[in-house]
Jmol script that loads the backbone (N, CA, C; Angstrom):
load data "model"
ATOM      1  N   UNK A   1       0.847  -1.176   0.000  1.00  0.00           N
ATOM      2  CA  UNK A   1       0.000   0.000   0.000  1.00  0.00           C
ATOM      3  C   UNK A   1       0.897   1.245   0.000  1.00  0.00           C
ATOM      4  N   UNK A   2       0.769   2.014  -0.864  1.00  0.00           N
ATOM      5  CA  UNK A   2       1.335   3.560  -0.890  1.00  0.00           C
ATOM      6  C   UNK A   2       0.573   4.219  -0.149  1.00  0.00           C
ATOM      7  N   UNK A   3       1.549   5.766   0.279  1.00  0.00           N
ATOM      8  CA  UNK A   3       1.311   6.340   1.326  1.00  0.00           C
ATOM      9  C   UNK A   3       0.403   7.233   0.787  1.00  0.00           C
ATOM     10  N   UNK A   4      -0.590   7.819  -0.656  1.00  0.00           N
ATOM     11  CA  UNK A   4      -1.284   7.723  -1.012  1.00  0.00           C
ATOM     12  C   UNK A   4      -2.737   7.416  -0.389  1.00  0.00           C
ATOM     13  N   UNK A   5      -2.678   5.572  -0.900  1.00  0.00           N
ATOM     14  CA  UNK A   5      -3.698   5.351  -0.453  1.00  0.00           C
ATOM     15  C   UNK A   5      -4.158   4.881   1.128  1.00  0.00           C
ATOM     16  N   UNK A   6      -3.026   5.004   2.107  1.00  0.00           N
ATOM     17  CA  UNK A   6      -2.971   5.265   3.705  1.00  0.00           C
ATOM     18  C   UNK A   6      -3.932   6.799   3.757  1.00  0.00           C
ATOM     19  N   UNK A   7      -3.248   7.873   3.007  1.00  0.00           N
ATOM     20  CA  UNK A   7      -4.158   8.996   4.055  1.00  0.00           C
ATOM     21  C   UNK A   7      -4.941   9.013   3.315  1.00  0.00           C
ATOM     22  N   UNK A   8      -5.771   8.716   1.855  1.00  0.00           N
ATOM     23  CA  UNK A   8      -7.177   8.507   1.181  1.00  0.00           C
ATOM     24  C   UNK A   8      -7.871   7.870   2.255  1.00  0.00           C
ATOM     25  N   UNK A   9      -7.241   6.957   2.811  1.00  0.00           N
ATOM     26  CA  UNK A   9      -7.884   5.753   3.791  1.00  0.00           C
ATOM     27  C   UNK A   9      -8.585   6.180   4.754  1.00  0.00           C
ATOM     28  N   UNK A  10      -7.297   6.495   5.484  1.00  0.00           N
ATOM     29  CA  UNK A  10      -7.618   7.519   6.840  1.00  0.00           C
ATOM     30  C   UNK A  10      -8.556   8.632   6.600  1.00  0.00           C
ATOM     31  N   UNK A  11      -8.215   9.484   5.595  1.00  0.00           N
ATOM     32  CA  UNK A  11      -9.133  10.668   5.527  1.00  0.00           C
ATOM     33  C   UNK A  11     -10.891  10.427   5.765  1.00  0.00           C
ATOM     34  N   UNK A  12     -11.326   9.664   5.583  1.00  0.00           N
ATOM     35  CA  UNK A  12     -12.868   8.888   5.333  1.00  0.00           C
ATOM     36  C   UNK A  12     -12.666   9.261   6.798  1.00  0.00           C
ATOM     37  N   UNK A  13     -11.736   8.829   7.923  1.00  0.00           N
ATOM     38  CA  UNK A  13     -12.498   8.502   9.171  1.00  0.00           C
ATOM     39  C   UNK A  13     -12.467  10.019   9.888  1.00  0.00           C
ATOM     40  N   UNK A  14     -12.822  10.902   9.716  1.00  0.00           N
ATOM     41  CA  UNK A  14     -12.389  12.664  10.613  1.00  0.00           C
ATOM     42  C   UNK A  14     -13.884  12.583  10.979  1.00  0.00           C
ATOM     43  N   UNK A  15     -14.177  12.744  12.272  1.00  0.00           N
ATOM     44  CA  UNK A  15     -14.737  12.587  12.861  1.00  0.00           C
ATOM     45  C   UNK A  15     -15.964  14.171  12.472  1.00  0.00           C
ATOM     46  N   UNK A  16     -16.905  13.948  12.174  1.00  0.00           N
ATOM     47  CA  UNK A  16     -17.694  15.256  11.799  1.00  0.00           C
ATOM     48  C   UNK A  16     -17.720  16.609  13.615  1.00  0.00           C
ATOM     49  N   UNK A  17     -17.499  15.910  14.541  1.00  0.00           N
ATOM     50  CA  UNK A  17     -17.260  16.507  15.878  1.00  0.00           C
ATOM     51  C   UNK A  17     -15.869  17.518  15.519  1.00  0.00           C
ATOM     52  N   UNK A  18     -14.901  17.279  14.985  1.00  0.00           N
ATOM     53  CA  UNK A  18     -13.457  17.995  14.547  1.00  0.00           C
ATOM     54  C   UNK A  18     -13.981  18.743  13.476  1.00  0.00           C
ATOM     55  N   UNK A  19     -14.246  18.550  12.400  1.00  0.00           N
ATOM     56  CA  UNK A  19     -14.786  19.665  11.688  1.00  0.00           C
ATOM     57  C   UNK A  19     -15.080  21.240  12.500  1.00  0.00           C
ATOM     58  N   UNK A  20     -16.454  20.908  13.209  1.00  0.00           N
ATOM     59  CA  UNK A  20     -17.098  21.674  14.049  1.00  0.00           C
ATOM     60  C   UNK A  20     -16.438  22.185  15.355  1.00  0.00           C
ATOM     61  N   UNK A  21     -15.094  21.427  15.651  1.00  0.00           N
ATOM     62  CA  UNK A  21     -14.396  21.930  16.730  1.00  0.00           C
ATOM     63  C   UNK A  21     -13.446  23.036  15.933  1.00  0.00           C
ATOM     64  N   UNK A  22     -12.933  22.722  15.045  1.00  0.00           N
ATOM     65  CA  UNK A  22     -12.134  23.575  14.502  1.00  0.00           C
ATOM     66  C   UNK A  22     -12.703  24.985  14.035  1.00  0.00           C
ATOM     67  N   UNK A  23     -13.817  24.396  13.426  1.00  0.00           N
ATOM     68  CA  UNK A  23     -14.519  25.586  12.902  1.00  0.00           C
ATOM     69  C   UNK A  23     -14.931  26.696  14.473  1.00  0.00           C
ATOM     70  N   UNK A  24     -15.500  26.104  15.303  1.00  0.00           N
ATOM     71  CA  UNK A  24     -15.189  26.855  16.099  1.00  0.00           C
ATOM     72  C   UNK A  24     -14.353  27.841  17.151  1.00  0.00           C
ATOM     73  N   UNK A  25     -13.254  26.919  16.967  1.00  0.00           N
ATOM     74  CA  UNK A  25     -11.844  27.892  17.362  1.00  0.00           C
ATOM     75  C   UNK A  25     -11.738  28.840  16.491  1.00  0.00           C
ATOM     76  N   UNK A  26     -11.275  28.488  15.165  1.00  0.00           N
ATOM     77  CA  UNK A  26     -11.110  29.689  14.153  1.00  0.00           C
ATOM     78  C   UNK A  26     -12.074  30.260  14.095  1.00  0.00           C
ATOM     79  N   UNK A  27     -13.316  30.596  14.544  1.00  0.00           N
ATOM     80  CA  UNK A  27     -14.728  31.908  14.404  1.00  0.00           C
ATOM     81  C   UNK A  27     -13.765  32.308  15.636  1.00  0.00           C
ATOM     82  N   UNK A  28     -13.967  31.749  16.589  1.00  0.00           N
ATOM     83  CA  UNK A  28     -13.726  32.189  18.079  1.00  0.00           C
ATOM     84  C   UNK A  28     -12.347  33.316  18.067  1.00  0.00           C
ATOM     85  N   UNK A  29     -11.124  32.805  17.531  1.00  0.00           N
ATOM     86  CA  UNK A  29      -9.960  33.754  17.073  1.00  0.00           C
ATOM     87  C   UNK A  29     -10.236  34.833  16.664  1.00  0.00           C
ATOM     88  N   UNK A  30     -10.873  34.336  15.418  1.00  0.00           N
ATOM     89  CA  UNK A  30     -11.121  35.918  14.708  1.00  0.00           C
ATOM     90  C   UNK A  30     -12.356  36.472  15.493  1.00  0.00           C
ATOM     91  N   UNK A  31     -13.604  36.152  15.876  1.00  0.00           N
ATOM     92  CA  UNK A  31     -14.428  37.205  16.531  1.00  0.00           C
ATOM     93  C   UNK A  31     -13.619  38.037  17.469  1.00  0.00           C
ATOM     94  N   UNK A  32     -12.298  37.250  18.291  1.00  0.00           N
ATOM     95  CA  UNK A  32     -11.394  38.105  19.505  1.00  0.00           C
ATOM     96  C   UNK A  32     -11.019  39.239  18.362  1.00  0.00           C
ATOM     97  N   UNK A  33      -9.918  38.732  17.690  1.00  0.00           N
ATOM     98  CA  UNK A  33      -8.970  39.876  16.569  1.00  0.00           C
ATOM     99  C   UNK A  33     -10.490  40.719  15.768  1.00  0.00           C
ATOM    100  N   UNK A  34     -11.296  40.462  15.599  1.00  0.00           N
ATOM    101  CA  UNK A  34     -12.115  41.476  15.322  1.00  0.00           C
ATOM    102  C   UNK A  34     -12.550  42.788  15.953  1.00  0.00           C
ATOM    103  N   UNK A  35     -12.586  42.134  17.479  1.00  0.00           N
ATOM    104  CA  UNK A  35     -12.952  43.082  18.662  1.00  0.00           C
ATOM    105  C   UNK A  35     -11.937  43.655  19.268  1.00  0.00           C
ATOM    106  N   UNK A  36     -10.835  43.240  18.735  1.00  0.00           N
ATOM    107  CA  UNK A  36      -9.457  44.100  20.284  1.00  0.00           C
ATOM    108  C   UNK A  36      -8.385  44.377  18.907  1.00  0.00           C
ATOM    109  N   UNK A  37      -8.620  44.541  17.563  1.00  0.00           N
ATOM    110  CA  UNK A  37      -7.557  44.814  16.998  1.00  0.00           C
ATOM    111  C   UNK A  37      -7.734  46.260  16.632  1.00  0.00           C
ATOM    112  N   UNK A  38      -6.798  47.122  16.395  1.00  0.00           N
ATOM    113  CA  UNK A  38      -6.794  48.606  15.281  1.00  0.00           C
ATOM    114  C   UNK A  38      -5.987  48.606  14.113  1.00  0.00           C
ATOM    115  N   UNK A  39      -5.271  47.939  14.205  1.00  0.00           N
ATOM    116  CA  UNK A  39      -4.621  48.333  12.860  1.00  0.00           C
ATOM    117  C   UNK A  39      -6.174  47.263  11.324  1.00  0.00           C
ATOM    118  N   UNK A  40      -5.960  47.968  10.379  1.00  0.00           N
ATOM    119  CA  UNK A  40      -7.043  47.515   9.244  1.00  0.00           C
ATOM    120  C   UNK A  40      -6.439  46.647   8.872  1.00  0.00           C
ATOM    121  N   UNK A  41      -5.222  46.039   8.586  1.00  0.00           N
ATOM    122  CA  UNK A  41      -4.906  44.988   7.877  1.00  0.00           C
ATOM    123  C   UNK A  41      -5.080  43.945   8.959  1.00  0.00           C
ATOM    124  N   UNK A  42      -4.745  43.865  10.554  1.00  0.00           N
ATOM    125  CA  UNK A  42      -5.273  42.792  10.963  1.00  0.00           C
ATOM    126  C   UNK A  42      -6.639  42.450  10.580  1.00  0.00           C
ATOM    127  N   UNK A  43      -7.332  43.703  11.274  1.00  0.00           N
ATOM    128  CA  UNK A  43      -8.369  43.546  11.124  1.00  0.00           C
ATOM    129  C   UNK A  43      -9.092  42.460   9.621  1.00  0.00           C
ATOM    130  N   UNK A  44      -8.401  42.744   8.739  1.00  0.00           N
ATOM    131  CA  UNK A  44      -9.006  42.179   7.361  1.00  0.00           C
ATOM    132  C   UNK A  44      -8.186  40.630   7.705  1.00  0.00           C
ATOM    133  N   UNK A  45      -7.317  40.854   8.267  1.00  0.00           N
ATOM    134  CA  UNK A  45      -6.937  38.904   8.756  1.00  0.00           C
ATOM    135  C   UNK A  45      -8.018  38.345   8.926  1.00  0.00           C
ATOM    136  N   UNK A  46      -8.581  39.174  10.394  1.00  0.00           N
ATOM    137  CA  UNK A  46      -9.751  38.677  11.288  1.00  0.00           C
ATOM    138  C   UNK A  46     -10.801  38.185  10.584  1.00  0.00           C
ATOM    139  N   UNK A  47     -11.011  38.750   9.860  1.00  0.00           N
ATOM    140  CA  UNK A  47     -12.665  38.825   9.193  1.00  0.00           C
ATOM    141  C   UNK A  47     -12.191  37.623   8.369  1.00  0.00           C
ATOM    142  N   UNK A  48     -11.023  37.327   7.839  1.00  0.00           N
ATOM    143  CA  UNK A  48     -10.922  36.249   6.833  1.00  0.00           C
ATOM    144  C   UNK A  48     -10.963  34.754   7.526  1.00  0.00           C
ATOM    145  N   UNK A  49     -10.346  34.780   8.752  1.00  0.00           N
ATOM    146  CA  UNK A  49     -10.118  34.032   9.464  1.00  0.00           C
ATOM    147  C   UNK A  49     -12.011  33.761   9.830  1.00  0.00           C
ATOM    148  N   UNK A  50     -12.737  34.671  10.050  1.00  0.00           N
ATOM    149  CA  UNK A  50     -13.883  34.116  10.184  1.00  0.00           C
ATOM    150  C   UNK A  50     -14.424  33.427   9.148  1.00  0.00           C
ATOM    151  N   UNK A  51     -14.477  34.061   8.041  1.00  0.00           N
ATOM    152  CA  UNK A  51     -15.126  33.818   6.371  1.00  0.00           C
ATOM    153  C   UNK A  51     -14.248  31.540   6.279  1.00  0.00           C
ATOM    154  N   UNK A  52     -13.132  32.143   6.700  1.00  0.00           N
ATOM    155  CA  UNK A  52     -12.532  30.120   6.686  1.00  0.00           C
ATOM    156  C   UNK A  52     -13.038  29.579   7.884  1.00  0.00           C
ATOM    157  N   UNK A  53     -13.626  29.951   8.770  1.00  0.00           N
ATOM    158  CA  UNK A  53     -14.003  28.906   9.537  1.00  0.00           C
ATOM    159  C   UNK A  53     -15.521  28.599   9.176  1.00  0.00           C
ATOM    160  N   UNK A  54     -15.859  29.622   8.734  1.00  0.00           N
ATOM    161  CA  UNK A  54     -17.718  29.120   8.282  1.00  0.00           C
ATOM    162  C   UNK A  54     -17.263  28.172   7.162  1.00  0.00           C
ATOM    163  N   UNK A  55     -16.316  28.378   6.380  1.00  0.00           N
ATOM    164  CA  UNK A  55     -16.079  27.237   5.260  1.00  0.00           C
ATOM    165  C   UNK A  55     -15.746  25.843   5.660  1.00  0.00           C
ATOM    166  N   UNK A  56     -14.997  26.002   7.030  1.00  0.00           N
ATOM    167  CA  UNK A  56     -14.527  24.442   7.167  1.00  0.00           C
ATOM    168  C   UNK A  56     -15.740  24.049   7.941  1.00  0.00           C
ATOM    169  N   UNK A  57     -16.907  24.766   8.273  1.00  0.00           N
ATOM    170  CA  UNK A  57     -17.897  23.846   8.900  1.00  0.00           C
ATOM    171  C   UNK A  57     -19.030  23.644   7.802  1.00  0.00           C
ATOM    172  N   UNK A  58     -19.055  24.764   7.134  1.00  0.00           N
ATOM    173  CA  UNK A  58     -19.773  24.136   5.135  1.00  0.00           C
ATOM    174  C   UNK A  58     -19.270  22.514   4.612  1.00  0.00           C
ATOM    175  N   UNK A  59     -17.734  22.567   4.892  1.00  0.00           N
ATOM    176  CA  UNK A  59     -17.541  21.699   4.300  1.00  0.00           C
ATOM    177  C   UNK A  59     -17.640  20.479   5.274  1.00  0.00           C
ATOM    178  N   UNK A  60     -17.598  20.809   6.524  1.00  0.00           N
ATOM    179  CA  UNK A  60     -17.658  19.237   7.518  1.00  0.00           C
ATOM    180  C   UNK A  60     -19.125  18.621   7.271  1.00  0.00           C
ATOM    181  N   UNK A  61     -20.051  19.565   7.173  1.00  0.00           N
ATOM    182  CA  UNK A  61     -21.780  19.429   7.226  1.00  0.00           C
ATOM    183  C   UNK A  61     -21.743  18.700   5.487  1.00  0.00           C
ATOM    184  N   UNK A  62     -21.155  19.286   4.918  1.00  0.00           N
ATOM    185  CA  UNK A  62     -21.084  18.586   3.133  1.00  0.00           C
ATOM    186  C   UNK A  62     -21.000  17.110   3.472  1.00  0.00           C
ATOM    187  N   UNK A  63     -19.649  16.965   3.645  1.00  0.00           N
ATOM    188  CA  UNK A  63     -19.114  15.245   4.195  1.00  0.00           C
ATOM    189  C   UNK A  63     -19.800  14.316   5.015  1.00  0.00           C
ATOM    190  N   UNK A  64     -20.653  15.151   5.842  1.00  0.00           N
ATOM    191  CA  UNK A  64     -21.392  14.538   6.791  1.00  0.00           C
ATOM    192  C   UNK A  64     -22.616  14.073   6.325  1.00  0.00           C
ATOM    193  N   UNK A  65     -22.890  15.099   5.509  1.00  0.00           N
ATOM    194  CA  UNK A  65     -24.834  14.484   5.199  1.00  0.00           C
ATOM    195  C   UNK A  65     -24.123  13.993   3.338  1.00  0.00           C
ATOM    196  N   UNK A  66     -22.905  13.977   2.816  1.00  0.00           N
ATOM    197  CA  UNK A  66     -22.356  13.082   1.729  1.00  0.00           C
ATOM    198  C   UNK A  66     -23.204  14.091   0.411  1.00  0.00           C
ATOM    199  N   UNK A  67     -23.057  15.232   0.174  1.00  0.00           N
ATOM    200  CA  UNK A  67     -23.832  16.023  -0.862  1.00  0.00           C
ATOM    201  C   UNK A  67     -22.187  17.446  -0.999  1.00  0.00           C
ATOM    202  N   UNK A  68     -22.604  17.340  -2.110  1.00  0.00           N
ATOM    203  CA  UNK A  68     -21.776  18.729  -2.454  1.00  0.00           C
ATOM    204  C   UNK A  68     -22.489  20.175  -2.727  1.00  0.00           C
ATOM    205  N   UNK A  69     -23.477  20.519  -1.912  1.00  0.00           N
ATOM    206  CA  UNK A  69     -23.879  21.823  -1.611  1.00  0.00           C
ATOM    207  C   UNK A  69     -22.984  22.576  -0.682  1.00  0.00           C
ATOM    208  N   UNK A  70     -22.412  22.027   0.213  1.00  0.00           N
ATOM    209  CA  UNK A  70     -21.723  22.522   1.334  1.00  0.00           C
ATOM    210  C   UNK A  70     -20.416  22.928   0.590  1.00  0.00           C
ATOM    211  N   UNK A  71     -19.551  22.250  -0.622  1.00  0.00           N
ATOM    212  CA  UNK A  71     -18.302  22.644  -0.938  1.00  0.00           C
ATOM    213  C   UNK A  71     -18.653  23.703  -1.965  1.00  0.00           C
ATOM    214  N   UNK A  72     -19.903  23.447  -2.174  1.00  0.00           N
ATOM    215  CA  UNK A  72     -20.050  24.735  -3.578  1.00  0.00           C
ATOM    216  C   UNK A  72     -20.282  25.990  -3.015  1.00  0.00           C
ATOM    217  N   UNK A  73     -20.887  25.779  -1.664  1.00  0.00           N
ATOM    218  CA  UNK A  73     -21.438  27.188  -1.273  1.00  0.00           C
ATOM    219  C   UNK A  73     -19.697  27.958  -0.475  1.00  0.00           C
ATOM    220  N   UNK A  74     -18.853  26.835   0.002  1.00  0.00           N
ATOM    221  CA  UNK A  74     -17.590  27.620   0.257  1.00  0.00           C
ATOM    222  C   UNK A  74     -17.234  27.749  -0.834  1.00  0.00           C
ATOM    223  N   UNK A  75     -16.624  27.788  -2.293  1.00  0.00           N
ATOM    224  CA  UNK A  75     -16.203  28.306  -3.405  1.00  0.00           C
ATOM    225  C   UNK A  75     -16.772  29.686  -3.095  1.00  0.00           C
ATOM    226  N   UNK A  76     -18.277  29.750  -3.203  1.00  0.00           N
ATOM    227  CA  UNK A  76     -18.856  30.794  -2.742  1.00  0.00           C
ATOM    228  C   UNK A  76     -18.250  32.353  -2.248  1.00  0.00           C
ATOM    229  N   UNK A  77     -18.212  31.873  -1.037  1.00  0.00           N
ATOM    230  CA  UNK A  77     -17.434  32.100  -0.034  1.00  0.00           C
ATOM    231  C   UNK A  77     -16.146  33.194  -0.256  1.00  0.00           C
ATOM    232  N   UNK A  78     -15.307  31.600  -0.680  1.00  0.00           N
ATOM    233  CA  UNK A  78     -14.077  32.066  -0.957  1.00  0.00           C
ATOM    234  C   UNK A  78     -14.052  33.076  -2.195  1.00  0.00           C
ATOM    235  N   UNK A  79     -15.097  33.550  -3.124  1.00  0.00           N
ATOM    236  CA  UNK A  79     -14.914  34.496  -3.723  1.00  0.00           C
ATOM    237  C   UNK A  79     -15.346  35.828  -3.436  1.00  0.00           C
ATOM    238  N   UNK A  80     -16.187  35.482  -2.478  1.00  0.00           N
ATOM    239  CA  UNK A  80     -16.536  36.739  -1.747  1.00  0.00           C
ATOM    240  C   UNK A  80     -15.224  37.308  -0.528  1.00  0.00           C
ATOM    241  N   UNK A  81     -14.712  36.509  -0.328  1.00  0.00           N
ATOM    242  CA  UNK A  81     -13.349  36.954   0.735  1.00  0.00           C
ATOM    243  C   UNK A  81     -12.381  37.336  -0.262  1.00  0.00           C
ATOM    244  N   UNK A  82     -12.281  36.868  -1.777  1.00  0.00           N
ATOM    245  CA  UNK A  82     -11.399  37.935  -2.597  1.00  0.00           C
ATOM    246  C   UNK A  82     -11.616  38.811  -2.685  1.00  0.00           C
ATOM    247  N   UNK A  83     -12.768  39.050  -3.124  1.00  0.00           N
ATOM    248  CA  UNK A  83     -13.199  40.419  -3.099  1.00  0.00           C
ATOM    249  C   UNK A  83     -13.211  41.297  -2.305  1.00  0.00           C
ATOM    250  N   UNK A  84     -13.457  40.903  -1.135  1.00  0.00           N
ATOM    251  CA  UNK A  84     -13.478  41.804   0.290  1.00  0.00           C
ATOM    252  C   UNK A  84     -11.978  42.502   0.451  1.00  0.00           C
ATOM    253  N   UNK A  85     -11.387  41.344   0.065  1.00  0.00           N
ATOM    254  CA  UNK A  85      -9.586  41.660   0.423  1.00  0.00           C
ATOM    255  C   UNK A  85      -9.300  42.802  -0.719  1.00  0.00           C
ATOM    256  N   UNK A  86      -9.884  42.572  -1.955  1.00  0.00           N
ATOM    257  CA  UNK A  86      -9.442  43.602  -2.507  1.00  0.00           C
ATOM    258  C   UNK A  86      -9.666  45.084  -2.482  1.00  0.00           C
ATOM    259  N   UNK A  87     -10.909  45.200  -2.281  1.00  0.00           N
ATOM    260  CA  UNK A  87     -11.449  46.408  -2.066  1.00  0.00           C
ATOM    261  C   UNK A  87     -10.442  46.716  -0.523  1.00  0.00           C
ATOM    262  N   UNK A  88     -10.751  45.576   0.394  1.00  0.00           N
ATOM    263  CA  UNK A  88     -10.306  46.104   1.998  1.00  0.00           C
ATOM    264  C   UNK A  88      -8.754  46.769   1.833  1.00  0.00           C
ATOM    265  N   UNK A  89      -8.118  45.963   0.992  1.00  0.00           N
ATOM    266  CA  UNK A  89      -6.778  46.351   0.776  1.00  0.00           C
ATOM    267  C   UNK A  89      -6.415  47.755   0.316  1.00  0.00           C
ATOM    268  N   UNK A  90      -7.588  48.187  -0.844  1.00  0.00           N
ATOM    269  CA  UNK A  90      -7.219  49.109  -1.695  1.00  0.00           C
ATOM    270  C   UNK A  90      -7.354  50.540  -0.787  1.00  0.00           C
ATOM    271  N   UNK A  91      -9.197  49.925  -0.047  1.00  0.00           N
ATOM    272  CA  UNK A  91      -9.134  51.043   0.765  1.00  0.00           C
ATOM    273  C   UNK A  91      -7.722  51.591   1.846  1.00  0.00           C
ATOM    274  N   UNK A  92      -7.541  50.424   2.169  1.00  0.00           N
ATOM    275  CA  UNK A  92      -6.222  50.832   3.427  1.00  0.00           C
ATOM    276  C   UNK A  92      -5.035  51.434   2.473  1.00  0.00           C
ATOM    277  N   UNK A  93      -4.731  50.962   1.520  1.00  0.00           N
ATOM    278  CA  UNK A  93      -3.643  51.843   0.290  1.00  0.00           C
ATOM    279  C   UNK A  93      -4.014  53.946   0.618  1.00  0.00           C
ATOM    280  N   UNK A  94      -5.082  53.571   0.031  1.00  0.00           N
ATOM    281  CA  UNK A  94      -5.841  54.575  -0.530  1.00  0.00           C
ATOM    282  C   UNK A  94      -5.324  55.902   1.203  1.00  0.00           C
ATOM    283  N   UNK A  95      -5.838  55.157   1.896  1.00  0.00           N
ATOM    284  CA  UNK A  95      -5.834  56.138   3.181  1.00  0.00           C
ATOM    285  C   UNK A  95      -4.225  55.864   3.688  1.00  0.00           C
ATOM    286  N   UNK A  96      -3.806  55.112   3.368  1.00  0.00           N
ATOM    287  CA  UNK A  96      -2.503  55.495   3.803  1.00  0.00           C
ATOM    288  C   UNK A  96      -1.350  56.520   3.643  1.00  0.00           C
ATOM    289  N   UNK A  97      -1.870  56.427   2.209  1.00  0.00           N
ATOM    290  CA  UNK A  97      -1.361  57.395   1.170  1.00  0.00           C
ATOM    291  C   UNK A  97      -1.702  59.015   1.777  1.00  0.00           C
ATOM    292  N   UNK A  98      -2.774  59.004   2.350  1.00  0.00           N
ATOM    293  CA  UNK A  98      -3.367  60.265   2.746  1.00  0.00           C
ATOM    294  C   UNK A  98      -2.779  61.072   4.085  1.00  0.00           C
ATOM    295  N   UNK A  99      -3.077  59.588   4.794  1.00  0.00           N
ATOM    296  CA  UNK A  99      -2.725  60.286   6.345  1.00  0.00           C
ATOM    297  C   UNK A  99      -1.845  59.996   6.805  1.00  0.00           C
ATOM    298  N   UNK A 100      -1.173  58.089   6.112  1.00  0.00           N
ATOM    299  CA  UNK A 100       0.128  57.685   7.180  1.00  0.00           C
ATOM    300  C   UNK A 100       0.036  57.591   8.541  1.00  0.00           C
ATOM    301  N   UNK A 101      -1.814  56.993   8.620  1.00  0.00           N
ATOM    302  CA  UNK A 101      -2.008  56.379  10.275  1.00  0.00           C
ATOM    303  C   UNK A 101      -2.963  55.401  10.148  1.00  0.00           C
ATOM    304  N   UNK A 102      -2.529  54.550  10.106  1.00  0.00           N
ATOM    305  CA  UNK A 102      -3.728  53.530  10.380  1.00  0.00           C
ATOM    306  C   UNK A 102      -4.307  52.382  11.875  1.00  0.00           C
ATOM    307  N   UNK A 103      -5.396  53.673  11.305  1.00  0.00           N
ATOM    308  CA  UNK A 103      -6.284  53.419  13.046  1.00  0.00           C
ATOM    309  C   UNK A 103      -7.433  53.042  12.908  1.00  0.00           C
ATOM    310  N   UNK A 104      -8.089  51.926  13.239  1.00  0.00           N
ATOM    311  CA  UNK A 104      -9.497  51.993  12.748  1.00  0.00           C
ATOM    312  C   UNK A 104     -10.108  52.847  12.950  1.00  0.00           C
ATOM    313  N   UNK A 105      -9.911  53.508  14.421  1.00  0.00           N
ATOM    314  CA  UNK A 105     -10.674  54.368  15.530  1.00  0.00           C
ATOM    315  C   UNK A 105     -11.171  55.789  14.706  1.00  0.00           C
ATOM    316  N   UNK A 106      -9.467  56.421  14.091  1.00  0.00           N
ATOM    317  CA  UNK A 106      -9.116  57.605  13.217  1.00  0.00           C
ATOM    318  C   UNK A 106      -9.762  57.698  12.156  1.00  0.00           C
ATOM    319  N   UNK A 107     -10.381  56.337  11.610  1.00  0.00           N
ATOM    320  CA  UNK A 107     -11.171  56.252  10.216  1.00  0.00           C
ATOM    321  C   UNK A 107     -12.518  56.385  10.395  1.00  0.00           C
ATOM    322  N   UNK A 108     -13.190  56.648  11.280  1.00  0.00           N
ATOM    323  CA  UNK A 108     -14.615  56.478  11.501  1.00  0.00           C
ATOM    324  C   UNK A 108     -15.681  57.696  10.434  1.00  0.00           C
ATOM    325  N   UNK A 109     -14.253  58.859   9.951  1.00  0.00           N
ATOM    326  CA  UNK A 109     -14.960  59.550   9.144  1.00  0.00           C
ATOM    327  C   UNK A 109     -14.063  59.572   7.963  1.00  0.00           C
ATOM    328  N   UNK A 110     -14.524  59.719   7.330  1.00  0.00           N
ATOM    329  CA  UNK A 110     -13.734  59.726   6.029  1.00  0.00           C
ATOM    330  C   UNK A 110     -14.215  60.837   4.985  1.00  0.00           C
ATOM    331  N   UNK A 111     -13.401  61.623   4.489  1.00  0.00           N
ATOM    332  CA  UNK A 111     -13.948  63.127   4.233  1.00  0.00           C
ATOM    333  C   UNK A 111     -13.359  63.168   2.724  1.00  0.00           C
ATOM    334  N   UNK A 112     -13.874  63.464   1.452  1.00  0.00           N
ATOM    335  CA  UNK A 112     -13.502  63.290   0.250  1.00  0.00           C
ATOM    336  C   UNK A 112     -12.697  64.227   0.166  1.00  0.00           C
TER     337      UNK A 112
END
end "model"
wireframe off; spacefill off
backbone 0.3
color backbone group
């Protein structure tokens, strides 16, 4: 047997309880770094770090009930967290360029 078809093997047995544990640490991380961070680029960690843990419990609930709605709706997902990043990114460019402070706190107004 190749080492291949050992973790194909193994993989079948992940317990749908680990899915849902994981997925809950990683919400749990990022809801903290959501709430106690200032700088915007963590911040856009945070939020991503949430956006992957709703995915790894999409995808544990997929495996579990054996249907691929759960992996299609993280593709989903994951294109909506590109997007977020890009815009989130551009904005933080954009104001950096301006003020050379990045604070979430400092951004609450934003003046054209």
């Amino acid at each position: 047997m190749n080492a291949f078809a050992i973790v194909a093997q193994s993989a079948g047995h992940v317990p749908h309880s680990s899915y849902i544990g994981l997925s809950v640490l990683m919400f749990a991380i990022g809801l903290i770094g959501v709430m106690r961070r200032r700088n915007p680029l963590l911040l856009l960690l945070s939020v991503e770090l949430l956006l992957n843990a709703a995915n790894v419990a999409f995808i544990g609930f997929s495996r579990y009930w054996n249907n691929s709605d759960g992996q299609i709706f993280a593709l989903v997902v994951m294109v909506v967290a590109a997007a977020e990043v890009v815009i989130g990114l551009g904005l933080v460019v954009a104001v950096f360029r301006q003020r050379r402070e990045l604070d979430v706190d400092e951004m609450t107004e934003l003046h054209g």
